[in-house]
N, C-alpha and C positions, 0 to 999 in steps of 0.2 A: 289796537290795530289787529286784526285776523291773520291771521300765520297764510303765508302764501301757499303753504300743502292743504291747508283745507279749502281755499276759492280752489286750489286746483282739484281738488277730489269732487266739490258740488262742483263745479266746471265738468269732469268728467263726467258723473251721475247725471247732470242736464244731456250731454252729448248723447248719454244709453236713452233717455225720453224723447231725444227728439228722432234719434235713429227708430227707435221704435214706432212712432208715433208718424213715422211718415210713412212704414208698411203699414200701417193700422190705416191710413189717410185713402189706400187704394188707388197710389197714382191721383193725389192731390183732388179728386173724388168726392170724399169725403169732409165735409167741413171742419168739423170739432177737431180731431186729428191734423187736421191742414192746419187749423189756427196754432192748434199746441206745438205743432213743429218749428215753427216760426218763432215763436215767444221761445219756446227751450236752446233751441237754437242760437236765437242773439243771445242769451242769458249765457249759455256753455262758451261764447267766444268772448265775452265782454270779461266773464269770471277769470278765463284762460288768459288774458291779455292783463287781467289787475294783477295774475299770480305769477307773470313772467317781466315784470319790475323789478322782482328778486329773484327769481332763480332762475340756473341757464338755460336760454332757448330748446337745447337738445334734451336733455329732462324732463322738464316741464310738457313740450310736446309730446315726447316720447310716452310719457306715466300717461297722461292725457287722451291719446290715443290707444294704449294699450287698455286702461280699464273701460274705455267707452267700445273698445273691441270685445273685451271679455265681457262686458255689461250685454250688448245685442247680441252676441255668440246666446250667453245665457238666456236673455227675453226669446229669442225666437225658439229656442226648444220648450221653453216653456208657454210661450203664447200662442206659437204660429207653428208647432206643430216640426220643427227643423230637429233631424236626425241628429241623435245622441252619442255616436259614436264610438270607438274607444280614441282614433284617430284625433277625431273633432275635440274630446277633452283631453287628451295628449297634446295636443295644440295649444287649448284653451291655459293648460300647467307649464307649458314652455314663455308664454307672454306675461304670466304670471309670476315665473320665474325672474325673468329681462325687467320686470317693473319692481319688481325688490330689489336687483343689483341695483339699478338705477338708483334707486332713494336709498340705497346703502355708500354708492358712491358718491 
């Protein structure tokens, strides 16, 4: 059986390709990116929902949404061009921080 932090980590990492992949889509636009949104998408919620049979709802969401935050924060500076900030990574190491408490507690 797969440890429920790792469906939830690829559950997260789907969550940063579908986020991604739907500015990539251009307002659903674009095909190839529309289809991957879709497919990443249910994969990220199906994976989220096998990894929260075990672990608490708040957690789980919580880790889940923070690294698929910190995952698009990251892709758009690096694909689309989204400002680097000192602010924006101050941000990016405060969420990063709350998702280590999290899986510490």
């Amino acid at each position: 059986m797969t440890s429920p932090w790792i469906l939830l980590f690829v559950a997260a990492l789907l969550e940063v390709v579908w986020a991604t992949s739907m500015k990539a889509s251009d307002g659903f636009t674009r095909i190839g990116p529309s289809i991957l949104t879709g497919i990443a998408a249910f994969a990220s919620f199906w994976l989220l929902a096998a990894a929260m049979k075990d672990l608490p709802l708040g957690t789980a969401y919580a880790v889940w949404v923070g690294i698929g935050a910190v995952g698009a924060a990251i892709m758009g500076m690096v694909m689309f061009g989204d400002a680097a900030t000192p602010i924006r990574i101050a941000g990016i190491a405060l969420i990063v921080a709350g998702i280590a408490a999290l899986k510490l507690a």
